[in-house]
C-alpha positions, 0 to 999 in steps of 0.5 A: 046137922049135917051141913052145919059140921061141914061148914065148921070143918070148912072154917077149921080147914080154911084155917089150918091151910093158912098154916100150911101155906104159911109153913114155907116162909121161914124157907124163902126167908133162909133164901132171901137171906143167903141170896140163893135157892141153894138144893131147894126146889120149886116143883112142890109149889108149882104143883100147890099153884096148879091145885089152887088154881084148879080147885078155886075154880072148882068152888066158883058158882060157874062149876059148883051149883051156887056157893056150896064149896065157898070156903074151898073157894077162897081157900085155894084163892088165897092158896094162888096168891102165897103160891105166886108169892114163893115162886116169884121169890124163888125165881128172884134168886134162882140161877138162869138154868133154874129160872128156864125150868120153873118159867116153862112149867109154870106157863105149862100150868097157867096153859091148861088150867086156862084150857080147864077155863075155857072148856068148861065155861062155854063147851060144856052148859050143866053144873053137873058135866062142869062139876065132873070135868073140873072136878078130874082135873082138880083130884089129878093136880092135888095128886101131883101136889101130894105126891111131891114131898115125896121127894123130899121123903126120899132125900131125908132117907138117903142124906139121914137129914130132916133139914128139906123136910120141916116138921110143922109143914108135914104136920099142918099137910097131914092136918088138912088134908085130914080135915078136907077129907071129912069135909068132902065126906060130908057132902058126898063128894069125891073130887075132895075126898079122893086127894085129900085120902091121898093126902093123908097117908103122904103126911103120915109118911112124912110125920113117921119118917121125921120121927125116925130121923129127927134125933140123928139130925137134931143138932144141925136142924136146931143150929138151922131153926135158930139161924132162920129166927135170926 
């Protein structure tokens, strides 16, 4: 019974991540349009590459016993590949000073998820040490992940403005982290549940916080939502 609900919920994330990978591209549509970043910034995403990657690999058969975290597999795989997608964009249209910045910790990143690669692949020769050693690695990057919209908390209290924080983006990180920490439940394992806990009280906070702020701001936020449906 047990490991059929947890399958369910593994659809049900997979898809609800969809969502939340997907929540950025009317912000990269904005950027495309107006040819600049503008104040957007692009460490939420390298910190969501650097998860995806980590965790992709976490669900691979070398570090999982068989394809008993299949679904977070090819989750996070399709994770990279949006992930990849908005960094490149941004780093398109992002000015030289920018560009360093987000090409040095970017390649900091690829460095030690390829360390992460190497080290568990032929240094370490059971699934168990694998699933530990990886598993650290996975629950600090999605700490990192979590922990990054707080800045933007941060700056919607400060400019009394929802604009850098959408609403849906909030919602479907609430949504997912909720449902991969039940999932991580399910199967006893403390490398999902743990940043997905995480996760969920960062979503609430920035569900609350649009809410206290979304009337103060509404009518420039739907003069910007009307012009990113353009």
């Amino acid at each position: 019974m047990v490991p059929s609900i947890r399958v369910i919920l593994g659809i049900i994330g997979c898809a609800v991540c969809m969502l939340l990978y997907s929540a950025p591209i009317l912000t990269f549509k904005r950027v495309i349009k107006e040819a600049s970043v503008g104040e957007f910034s692009c460490i939420p995403y390298i910190l969501t590459l650097f998860s995806c990657l980590t965790y992709s690999w976490y669900g691979f058969p070398v570090v999982s016993s068989g394809w008993k975290n299949l679904t977070v597999f090819l989750i996070s795989s399709i994770g990279v590949l949006f992930e990849i997608s908005f960094i490149s964009i941004y780093l398109w249209f992002a000015p030289r000073e920018k560009k360093k910045l987000v090409i040095l910790i970017v390649s900091l990143v690829l460095a030690i998820f390829g360390m992460t690669v190497l080290i568990s692949s032929f240094t370490i020769h059971t699934h168990h040490i694998r699933n530990i050693f990886v598993g650290s690695i996975g629950v600090l990057s999605a700490m990192l992940m979590y922990s990054s919209p707080l800045v933007a908390v941060k700056q919607v209290v400060r400019t009394r403005s929802v604009e850098f924080m959408p609403f849906y983006l909030s919602l479907f990180s609430f949504l997912t982290s909720l449902i991969w920490m039940v999932y991580g439940l399910l199967g006893r394992d403390p490398y999902i549940t743990s940043p997905n806990c995480v996760g969920c009280a960062t979503g609430i906070l920035q569900l609350v916080v649009y809410c206290i702020y979304r009337s103060k701001d509404r009518p420039k936020t739907q003069n910007n939502m009307e012009n990113d449906m353009e």
